[in-house]
C-alpha positions as CSV (number, residue, x, y, z in Angstrom):
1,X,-140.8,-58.9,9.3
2,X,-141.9,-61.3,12.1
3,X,-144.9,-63.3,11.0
4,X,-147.6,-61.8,12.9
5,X,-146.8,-58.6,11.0
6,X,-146.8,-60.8,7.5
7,X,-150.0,-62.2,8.7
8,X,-151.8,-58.7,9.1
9,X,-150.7,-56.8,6.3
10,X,-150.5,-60.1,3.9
11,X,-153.7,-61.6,5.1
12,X,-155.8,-59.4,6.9
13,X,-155.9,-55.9,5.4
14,X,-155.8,-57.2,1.9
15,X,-159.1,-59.6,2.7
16,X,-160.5,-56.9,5.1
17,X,-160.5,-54.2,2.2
18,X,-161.7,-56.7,-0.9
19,X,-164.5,-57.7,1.7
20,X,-165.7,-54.1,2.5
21,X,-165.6,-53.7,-1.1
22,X,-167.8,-56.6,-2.6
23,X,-169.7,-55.9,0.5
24,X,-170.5,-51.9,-0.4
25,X,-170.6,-52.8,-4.2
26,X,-173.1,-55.8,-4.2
27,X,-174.9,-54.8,-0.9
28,X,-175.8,-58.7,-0.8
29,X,-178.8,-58.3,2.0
30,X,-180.8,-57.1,-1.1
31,X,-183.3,-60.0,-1.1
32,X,-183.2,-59.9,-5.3
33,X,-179.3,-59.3,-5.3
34,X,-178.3,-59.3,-9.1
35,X,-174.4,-59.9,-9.9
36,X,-172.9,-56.8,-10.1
37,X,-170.0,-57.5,-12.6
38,X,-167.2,-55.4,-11.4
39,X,-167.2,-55.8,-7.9
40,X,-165.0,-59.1,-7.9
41,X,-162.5,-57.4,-9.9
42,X,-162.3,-54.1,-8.0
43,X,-161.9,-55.9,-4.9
44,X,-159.3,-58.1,-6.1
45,X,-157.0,-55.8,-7.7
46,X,-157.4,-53.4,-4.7
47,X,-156.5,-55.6,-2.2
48,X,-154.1,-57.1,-4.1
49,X,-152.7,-53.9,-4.8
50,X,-153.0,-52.8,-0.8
51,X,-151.0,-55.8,0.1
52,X,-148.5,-56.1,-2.2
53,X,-147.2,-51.9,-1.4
54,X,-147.5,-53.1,2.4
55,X,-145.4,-55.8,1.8
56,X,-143.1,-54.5,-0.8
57,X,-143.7,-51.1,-0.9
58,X,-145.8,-49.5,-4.2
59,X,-143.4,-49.6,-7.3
60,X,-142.9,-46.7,-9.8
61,X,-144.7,-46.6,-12.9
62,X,-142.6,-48.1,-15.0
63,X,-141.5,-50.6,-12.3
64,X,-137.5,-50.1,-11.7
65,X,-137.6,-54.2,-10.5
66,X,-139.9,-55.7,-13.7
67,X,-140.7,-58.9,-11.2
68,X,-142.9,-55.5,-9.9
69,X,-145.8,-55.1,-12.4
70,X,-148.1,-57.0,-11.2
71,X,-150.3,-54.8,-9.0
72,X,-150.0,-52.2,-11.9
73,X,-151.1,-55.0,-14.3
74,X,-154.4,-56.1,-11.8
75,X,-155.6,-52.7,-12.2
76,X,-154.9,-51.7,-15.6
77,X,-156.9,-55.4,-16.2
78,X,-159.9,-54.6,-13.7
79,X,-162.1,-52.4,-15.9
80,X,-162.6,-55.0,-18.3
81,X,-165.0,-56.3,-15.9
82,X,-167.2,-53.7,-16.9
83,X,-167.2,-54.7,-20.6
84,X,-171.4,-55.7,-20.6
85,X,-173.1,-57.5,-23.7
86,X,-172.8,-60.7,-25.7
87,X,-169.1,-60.3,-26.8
88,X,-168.1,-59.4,-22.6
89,X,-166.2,-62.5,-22.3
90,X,-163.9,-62.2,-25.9
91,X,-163.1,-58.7,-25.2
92,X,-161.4,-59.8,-21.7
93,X,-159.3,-62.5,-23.3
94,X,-158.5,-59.6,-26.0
95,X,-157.5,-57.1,-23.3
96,X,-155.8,-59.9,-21.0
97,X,-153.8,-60.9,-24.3
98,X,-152.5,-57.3,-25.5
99,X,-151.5,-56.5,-21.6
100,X,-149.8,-60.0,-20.9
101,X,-148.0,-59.5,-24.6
102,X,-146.3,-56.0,-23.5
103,X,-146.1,-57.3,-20.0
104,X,-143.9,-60.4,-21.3
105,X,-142.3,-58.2,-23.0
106,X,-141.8,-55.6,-20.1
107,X,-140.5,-58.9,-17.9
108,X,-138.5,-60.7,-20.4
109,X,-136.4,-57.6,-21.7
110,X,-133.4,-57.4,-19.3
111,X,-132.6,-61.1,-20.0
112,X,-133.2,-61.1,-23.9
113,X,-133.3,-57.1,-25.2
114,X,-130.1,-58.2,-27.3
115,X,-132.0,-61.0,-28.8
116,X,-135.2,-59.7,-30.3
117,X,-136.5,-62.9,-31.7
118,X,-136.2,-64.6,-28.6
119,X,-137.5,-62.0,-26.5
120,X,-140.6,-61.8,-28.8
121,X,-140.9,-65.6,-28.4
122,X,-140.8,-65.7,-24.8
123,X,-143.4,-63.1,-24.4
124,X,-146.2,-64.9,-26.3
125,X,-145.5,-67.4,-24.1
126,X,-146.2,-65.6,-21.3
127,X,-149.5,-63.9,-23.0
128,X,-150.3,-67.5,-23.6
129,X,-150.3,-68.2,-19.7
130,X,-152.4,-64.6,-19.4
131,X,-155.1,-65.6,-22.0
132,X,-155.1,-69.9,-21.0
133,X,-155.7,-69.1,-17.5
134,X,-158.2,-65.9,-18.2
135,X,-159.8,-68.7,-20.2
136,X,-160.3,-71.6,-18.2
137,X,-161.5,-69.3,-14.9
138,X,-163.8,-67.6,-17.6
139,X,-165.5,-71.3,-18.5
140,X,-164.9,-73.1,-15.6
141,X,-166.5,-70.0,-13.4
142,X,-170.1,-70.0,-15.4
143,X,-170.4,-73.3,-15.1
144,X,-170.0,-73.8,-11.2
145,X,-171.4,-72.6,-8.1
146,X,-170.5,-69.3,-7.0
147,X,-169.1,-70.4,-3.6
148,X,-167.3,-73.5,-5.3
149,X,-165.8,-71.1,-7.8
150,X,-164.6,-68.8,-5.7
151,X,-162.8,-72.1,-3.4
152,X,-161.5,-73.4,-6.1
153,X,-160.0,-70.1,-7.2
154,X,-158.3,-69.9,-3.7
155,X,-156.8,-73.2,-4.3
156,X,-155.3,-72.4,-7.2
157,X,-153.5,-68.9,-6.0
158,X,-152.9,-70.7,-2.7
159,X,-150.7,-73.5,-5.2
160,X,-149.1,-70.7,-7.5
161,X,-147.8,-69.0,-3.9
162,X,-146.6,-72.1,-2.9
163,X,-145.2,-73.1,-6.5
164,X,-143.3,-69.3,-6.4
165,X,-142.0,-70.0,-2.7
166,X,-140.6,-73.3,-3.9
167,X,-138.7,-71.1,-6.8
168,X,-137.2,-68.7,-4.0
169,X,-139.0,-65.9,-4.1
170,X,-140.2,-65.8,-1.0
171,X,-141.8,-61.9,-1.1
172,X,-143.9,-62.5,-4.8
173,X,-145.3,-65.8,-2.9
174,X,-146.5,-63.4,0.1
175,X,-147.8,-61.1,-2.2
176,X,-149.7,-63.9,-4.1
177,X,-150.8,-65.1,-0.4
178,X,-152.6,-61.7,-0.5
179,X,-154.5,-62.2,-3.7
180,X,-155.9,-65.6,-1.9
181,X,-157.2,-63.7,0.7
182,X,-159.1,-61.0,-1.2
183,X,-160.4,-64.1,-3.1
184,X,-161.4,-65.7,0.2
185,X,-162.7,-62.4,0.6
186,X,-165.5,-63.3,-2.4
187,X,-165.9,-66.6,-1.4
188,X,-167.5,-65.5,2.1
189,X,-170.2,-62.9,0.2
190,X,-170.4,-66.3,-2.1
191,X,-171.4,-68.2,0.6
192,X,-174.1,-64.9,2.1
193,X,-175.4,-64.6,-1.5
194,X,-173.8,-66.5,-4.3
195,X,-175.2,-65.2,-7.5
196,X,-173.7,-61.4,-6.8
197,X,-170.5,-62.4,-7.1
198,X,-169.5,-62.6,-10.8
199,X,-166.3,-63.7,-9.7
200,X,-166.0,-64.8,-13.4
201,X,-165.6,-61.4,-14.6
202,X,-162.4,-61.1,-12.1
203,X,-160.5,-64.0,-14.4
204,X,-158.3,-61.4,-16.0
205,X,-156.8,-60.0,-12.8
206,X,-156.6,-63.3,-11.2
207,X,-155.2,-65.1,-14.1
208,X,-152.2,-61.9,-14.4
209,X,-151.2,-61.6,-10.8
210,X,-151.0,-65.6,-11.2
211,X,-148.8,-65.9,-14.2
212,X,-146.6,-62.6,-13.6
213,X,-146.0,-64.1,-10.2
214,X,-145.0,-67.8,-11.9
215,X,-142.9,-66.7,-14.5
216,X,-140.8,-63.9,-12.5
217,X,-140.2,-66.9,-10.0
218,X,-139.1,-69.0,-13.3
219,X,-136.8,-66.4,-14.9
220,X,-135.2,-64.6,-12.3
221,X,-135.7,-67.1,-8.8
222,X,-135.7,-71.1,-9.3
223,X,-139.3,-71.4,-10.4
224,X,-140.0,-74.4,-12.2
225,X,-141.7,-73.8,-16.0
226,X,-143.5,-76.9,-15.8
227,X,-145.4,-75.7,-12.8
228,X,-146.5,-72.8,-14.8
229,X,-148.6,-75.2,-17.4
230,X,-150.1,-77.5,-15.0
231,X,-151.1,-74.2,-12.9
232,X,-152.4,-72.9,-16.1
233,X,-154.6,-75.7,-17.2
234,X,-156.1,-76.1,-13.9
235,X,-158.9,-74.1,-14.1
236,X,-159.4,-75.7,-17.7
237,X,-160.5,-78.9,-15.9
238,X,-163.5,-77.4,-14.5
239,X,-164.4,-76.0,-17.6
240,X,-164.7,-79.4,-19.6
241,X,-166.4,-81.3,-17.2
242,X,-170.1,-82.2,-17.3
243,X,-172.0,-79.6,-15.5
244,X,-174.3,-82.0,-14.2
245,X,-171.1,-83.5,-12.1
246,X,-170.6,-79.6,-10.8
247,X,-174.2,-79.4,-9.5
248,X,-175.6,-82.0,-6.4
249,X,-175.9,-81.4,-3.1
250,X,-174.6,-77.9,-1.0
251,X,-170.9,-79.2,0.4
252,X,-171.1,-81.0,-3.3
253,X,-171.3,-78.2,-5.1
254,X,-168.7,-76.2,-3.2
255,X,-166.3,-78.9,-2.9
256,X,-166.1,-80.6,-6.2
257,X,-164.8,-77.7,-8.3
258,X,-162.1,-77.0,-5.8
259,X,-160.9,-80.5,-6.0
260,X,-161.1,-80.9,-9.7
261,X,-158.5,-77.5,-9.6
262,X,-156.3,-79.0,-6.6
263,X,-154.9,-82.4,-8.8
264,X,-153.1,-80.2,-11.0
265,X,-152.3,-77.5,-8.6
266,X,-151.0,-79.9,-6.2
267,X,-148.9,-82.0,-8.1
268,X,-147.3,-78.3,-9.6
269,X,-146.4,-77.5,-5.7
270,X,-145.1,-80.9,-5.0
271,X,-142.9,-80.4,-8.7
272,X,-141.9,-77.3,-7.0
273,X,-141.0,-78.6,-3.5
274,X,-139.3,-81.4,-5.1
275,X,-136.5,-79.0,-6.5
276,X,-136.9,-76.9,-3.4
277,X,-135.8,-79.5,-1.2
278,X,-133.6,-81.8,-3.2
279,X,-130.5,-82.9,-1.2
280,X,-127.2,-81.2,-2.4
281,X,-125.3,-83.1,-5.1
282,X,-122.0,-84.5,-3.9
283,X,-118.4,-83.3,-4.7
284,X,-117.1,-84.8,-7.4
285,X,-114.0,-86.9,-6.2
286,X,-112.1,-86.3,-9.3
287,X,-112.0,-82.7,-8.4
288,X,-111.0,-83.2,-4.5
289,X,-107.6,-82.2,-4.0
290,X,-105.4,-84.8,-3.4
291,X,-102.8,-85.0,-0.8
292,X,-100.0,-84.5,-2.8
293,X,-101.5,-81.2,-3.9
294,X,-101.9,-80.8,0.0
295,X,-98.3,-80.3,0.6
296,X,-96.3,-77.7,2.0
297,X,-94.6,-75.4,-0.5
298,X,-91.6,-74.0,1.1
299,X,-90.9,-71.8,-2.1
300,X,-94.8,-70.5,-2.0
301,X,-94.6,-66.9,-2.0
302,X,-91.1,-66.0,-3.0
């Protein structure tokens, strides 16, 4: 695939179709635009969905290659968005939960199905990663600016395709890519009319492409697990600073949460890229052969 091809269908249908979509489903000309809480999620999991079967083609249901739940995932996860009321925000860490439990489950079982304690193990882990990134995007989103939300959402799934690129998985980082660029998609209506986005509401879906992506790139490519946990804690950052160090000026406001996400997110990439591009180890000279071993054998052979 030459990159001009990657670039369309990674980049610009996947962005093209979540922008029509928030576009159609907020309508954000309306002078008294309200948020309309399910438009962020539909438009991410649909163009994340769009570009991963362009790029990989649209897996079966159950996935025959478990690195290839993810867009299945997004989807299932979307209609919590909908959830209205007080208890919204507990019922999407509930859902995100239960789906990244069977999902871990789902990813973990051709490595461990012979070792049921481990594989059960392993799993919450990765439910843990669901539910501490749904979290911290859940938090960290209320508290700041719509348009510096939605950068500093694209930071971090820009740094998790990077950190799964790193691990050698070169096709989950391009579909990854395409989750940033419906994202990027929001963060343009952000910056039309910020408070239609409810891009808060779209934490489950993010935080699941995210950590699927991470962990398949840990357990079957040469991701690195510590990446995973600073990844996963970086939206947590936003969410326990002051809110009055969120606010400020415009390019304040937009630019502070992303940079309080990119010091974590960075330094998993660079953890990444370190591995990545370490220099081959050296042959042991003990286990050269020497030249005696080197030797003609006239008897070799008969």
């Amino acid at each position: 695939m030459n990159p001009l091809e990657l670039l369309l269908i990674g980049v610009v249908v996947p962005g093209a179709l979540a922008l029509a979509l928030m576009v159609g489903l907020t309508r954000p000309w309306r002078t008294q635009g309200a948020a309309v809480p399910g438009a962020a999620a539909i438009a991410l999991a649909a163009g994340y969905a769009l570009g991963f079967g362009l790029i990989l083609g649209w897996p079966a249901l159950p996935p025959i290659d478990v690195t290839h739940a993810s867009p299945w995932v997004a989807l299932l996860l979307a209609p919590l968005a909908l959830i209205g009321g007080e208890r919204a925000s507990r019922w999407r860490m509930l859902g995100t939960g239960a789906l990244g439990l069977g999902t871990g489950l789902f990813l973990l079982s051709p490595l461990y199905g012979d070792a049921p304690a481990t594989l059960v193990a392993l799993a919450a882990l990765v439910a843990l990663t669901f539910v501490v990134l749904e979290r911290g995007l859940d938090r960290g989103l209320a508290k700041a600016d719509p348009r510096g939300g939605a950068l500093a959402v694209i930071v971090l799934v820009t740094g998790a395709s990077l950190a799964t690129l790193f691990g050698d998985v070169a096709s989950l980082a391009q579909v990854t890519g395409a989750l940033a660029a419906a994202v990027g998609a929001t963060f343009v209506v952000a910056l039309w009319r910020g408070r239609v986005v409810a891009l808060r509401h779209a934490a489950p879906v993010v935080a699941a492409v995210v950590a699927l992506n991470l962990w398949s790139a840990a357990l079957y490519g040469n991701g690195r697990f510590e990446a995973i946990a600073l990844i996963a804690v970086a939206p947590l950052v936003i969410a326990f600073v002051p809110a009055r160090w969120l606010g400020g000026r415009v390019l304040a406001a937009i630019a502070r949460p992303a940079a309080l996400v990119a010091l974590p997110v960075v330094a998993a990439a660079l953890l990444a890229a370190r591995a990545y591009f370490a220099e081959p180890i050296a042959a042991d000279a003990t286990t050269a052969p020497d030249a005696e071993s080197e030797r003609y054998d006239p008897d070799y052979g008969y």
